[in-house]
N, C-alpha and C positions, 0 to 999 in steps of 0.2 A: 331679145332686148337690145341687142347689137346687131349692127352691120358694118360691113370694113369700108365707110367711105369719111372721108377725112374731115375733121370738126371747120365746122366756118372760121373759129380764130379758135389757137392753138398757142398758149402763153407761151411767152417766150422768158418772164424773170419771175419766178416765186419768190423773191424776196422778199414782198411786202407781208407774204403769209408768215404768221407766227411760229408757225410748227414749215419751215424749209424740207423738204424731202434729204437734202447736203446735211441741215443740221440735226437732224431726226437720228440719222444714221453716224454719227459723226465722223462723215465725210471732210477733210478740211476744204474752205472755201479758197484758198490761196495756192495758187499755181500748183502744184506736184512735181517735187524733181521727177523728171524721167531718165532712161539709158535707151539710145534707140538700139534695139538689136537688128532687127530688119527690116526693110520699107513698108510703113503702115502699121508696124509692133512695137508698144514698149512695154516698160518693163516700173514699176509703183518703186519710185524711190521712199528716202526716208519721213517722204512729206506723205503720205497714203497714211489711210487708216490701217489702224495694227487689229482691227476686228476679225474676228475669224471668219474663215470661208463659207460657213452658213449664211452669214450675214450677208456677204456679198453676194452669194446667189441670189436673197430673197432684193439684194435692193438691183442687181442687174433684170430679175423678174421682174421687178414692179415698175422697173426705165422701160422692158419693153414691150410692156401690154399696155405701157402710157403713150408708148409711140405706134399702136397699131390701128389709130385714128377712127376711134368706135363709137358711135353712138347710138342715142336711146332709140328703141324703139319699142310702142306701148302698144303694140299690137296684144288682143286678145288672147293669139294663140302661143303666145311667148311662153314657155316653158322656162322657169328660173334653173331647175334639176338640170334639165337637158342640156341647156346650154354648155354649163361647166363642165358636164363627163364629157361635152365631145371637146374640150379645151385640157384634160386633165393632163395631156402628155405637155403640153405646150408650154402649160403653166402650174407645177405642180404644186408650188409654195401656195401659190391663189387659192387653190383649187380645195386645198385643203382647209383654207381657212375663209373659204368665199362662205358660206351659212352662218360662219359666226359673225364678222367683224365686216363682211363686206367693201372691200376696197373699190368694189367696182359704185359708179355714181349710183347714190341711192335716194336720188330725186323723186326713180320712178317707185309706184305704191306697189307696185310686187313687188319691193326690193325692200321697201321699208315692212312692210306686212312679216316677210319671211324673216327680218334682222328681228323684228319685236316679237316672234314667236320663239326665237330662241335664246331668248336672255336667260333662261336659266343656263343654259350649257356655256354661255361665254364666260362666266368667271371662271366657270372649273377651268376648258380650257386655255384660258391666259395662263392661268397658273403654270400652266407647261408647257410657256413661249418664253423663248428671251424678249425681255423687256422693250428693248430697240426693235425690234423687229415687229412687236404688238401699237407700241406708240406709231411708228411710220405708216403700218396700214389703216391706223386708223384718223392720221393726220390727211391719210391720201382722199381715206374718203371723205375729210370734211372738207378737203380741195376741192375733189370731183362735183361735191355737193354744191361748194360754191361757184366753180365755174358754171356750173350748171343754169345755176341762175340768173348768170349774168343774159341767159335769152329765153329764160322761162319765168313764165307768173308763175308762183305757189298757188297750189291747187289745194281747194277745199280735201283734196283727198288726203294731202299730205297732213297739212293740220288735225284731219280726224285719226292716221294713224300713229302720229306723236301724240295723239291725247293717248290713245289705247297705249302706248308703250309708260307714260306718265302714271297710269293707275286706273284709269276711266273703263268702266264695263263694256261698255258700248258706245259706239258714234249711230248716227246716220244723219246725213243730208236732205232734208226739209226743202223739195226744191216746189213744194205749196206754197212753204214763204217764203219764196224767194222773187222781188220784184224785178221780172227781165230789165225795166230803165235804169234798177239799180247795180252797182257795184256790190253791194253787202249779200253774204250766202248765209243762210242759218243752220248752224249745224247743233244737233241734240243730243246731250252726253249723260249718261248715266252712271253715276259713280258711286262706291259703296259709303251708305253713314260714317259718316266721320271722319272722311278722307279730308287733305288739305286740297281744296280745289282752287283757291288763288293759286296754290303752289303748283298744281299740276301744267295748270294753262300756263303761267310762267314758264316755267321749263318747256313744255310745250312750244310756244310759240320761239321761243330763244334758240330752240334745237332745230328747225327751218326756217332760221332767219329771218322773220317778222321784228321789224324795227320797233313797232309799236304792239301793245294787249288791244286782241279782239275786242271789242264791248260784248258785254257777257250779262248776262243775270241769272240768281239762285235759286230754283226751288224748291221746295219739301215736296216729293212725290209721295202718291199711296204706299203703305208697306203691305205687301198681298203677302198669301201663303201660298210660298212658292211650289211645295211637297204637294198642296191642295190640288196647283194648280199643275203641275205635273201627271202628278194622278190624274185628271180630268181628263190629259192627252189620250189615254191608253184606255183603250175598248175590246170587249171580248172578239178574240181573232178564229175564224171560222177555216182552219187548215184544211179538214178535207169533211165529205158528209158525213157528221156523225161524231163529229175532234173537231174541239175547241180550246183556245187556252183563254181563261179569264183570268183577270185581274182580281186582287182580294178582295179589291174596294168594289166590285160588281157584280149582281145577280148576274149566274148564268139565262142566256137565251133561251136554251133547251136542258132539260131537266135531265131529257132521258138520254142524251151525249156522253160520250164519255168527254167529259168537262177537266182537265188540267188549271186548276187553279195556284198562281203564283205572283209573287212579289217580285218583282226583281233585283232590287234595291240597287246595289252597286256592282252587281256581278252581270256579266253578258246572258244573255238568253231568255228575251221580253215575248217571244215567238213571232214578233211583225218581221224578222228578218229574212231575205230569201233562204240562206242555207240554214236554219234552223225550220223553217217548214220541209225541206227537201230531206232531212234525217229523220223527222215524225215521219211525212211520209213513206219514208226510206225502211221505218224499225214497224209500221203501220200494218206493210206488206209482209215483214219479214218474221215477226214473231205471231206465233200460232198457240203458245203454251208449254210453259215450265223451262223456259231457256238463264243460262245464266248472260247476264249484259256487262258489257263493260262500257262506262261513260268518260272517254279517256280526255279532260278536259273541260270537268261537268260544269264550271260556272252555275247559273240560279238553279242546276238540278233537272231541268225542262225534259232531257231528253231520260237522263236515268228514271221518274216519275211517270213518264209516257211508258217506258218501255214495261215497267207493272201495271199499268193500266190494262195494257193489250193484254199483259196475261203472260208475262215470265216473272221464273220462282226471284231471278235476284239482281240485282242492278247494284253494279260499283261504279261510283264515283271519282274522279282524281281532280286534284285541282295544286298549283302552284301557289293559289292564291287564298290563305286563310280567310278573308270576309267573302270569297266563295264560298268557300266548305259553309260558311255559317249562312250564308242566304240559301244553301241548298239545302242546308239542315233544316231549316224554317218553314222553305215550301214543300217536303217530307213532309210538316205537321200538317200544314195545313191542309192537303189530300190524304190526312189519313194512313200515313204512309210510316210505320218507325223502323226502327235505328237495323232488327232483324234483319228485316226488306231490301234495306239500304244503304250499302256501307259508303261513307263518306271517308275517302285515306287523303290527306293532307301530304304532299310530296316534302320532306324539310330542309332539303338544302338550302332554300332562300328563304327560308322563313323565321323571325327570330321570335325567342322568346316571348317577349314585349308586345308584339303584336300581335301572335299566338293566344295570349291572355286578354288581349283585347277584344277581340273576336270570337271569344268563350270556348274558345275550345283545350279541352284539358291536355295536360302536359301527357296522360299515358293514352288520349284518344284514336285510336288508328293512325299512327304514328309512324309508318313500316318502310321499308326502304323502296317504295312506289311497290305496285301489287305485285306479289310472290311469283315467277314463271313458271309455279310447278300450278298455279290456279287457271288453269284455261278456260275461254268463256265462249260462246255459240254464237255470240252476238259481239262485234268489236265496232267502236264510232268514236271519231276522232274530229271536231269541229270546231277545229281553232285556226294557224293561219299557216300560209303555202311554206314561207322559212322550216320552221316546227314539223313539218310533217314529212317534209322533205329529209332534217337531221334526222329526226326522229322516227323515220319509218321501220327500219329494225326492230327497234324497243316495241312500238305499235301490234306490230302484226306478231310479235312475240307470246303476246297472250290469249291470242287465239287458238282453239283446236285444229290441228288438219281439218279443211275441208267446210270450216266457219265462214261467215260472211264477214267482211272489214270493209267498213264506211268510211270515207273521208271528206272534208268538207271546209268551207270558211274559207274556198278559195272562188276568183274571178274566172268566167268559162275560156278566157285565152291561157288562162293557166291550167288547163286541162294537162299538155302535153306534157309539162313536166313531173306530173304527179305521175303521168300514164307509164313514163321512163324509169319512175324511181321504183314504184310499186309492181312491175310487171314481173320483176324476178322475185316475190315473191305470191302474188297473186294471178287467178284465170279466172276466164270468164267475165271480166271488167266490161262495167256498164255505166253508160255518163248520164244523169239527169240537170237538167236545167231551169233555173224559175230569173227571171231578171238578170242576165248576164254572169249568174253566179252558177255555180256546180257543186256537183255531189258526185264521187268517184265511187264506184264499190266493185267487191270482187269477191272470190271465196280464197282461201287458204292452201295455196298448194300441199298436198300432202309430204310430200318429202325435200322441203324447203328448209332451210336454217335463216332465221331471221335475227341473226348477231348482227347484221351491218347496215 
């Protein structure tokens, strides 16, 4: 988004700005006694700000990443992340607070995109900034933004992502109607019934400096059913010959499949995903008959559901996430599948009451302090994501038997290495499958491993 070569005109008096970088901070504008100690050093007499030393890092940081003469660049391949971790030493106050508040110009639409995806998280953290220091960065960036303009036209892009930050569902850029003789772009927003949309565009066009309101007009679009048409997306998915997962709302293709029929609703595992065909596959090969399963992360149930299909006596369940447990519970019925078969254990330290009851599940329902170590199971699958599995590989491979097979999955295949480092002391025989740049890791259970860490 940057490179170090130095702006064509580079202000030299912020005073006409409202918000002064001097007076943000209050800096006094009036001379500073000094005491000179030694040639080129002095020393903040009684005229200096009595602010504390945070402050003064954070406003010497912000003087000299304003002096190191950077500008945009809107290349494709600009990483916004990358940037600042390779800046973090340089500039740590920024660095820290560049996702939320952005001080850096945020003219460009990666910069506005990634500020308007994180508004929920900027109140909380303001809240645990000093005031001054929140006001300055974010006076800096209305600078940046204005300088900014003084040698860029406002870009139809920018206008569409201050609508998105304003309320609007959706932009896009209509460039059908757009007449190349003309100056005017059409842009088409979608906003939920009963939003204020003078209001939005208002704010909108006021927050990138448009002097004047777009001309605009209102209209009542169809109201579709959205559920309808979501369902509509999702088609029975043909895993391997013979396994299929369909959707409620669809006749299976073949009768005589074994057919895994499921909802998903709002829990992960619809089976279109590469690492969830890679663990069917994975449990396909692997269960023969009367194994006990563990679904360590069951979401819609997909895999604990499979793994009775093929022909083991018991599949457990875990899940962090109550409206899991209950969409796993669900698609349990609907394959025919009850509560015996399938234990569904609700892990509960993050889970409260309130929403516990929400999601129907009873206060004495498998309730347990995550599955007992003394229940080992023949079959272990873990298909959630690289962090989790990486903590959690101990806990994981804990409730396997000596000599069990352990899956892992939900990871990308450059992340192979590190599952391969974490899990080797306590698994052999590790073997990598691959579907779409994703991975499935599995191994068997060293026989005399302790899997506490």
């Amino acid at each position: 988004m940057f490179r170090n070569t130095p702006r064509v005109e580079q202000p030299q008096q912020r005073d006409n700005n409202p918000h002064s970088f001097l007076n943000v901070f209050g800096l006094s504008k009036k001379k500073k006694k000094t005491t000179t100690t030694t040639q080129g050093q002095e020393e903040s007499g009684s005229g200096s700000s009595s602010r504390g030393g945070g402050n003064n890092d954070g406003f010497n940081e912000l003087m000299a990443y304003l002096s190191e003469g950077l500008v945009v660049d809107n290349s494709e391949m600009f990483n916004l992340v990358q940037w600042w971790r390779a800046r973090a030493l340089t500039w740590p106050i920024l660095t820290r607070l560049a996702m939320d508040i952005f001080s850096i110009p945020v003219s460009i639409v990666a910069a506005e995109q990634a500020f308007s995806t994180t508004g929920r998280i900027l109140e909380e953290r303001r809240n645990a900034l000093q005031h001054d220091i929140v006001e300055a960065l974010v006076c800096i960036k209305d600078w940046d933004r204005s300088g900014q303009r003084l040698h860029d036209i406002i870009s139809p892009d920018m206008l569409s992502e201050a609508l998105l930050c304003f309320g609007a569902n959706s932009t896009s850029i209509d460039e059908k109607d757009t007449d190349e003789s003309s100056d005017e772009i059409c842009i088409n927003s979608i906003f939920p019934e009963g939003h204020d949309i003078n209001s939005c565009i208002s704010h909108a066009a006021d927050s990138i400096g448009l002097k004047e309101l777009p001309r605009y007009e209102v209209r009542v679009g169809e109201q579709y059913d959205w559920i309808k048409k979501t369902q509509e997306s999702f088609n029975p998915v043909k895993v391997a010959e013979g396994l299929w997962i369909v959707p409620e709302w669809k006749t299976p293709l073949d009768l005589q499949a074994t057919n895994i029929i499921l909802n998903p609703g709002l829990a992960f595992g619809t089976g279109e995903h590469a690492t969830t065909k890679l663990c069917l596959l994975l449990l396909h090969g692997l269960i023969k008959g009367g194994e006990h399963f563990l679904d360590y992360g069951t979401g819609s149930g997909i895999l604990a559901i499979a793994a009775l299909k093929f022909g083991a006596a018991l599949s457990v369940g875990t899940d962090i996430d109550p409206q899991a447990i209950a969409c796993a519970r669900e698609n349990a019925a609907l394959n025919d599948i009850g509560p015996e078969k399938m234990h569904l254990q609700l892990i509960p330290e993050t889970t409260s009451p309130g929403l516990r009851n929400l999601c129907g599940i009873p206060e004495t329902e498998n309730l347990i302090e995550v599955v007992p170590e003394t229940e080992k199971f023949d079959v272990v699958v873990a298909n959630i994501l690289l962090n989790p599995l990486l903590d959690l590989a101990g806990n994981i491979v804990s409730y396997a038997k000596p000599g069990a097979v352990v899956g892992v999955s939900g990871i990308l295949s450059e992340q192979v290495p590190y599952i391969m480092e974490r899990y080797s002391q306590f698994l052999e025989g590790i073997s990598v499958s691959e579907m779409d740049d994703w991975a499935c890791v599995c191994g068997t259970k060293k026989r005399n491993v302790s899997a506490a860490n």
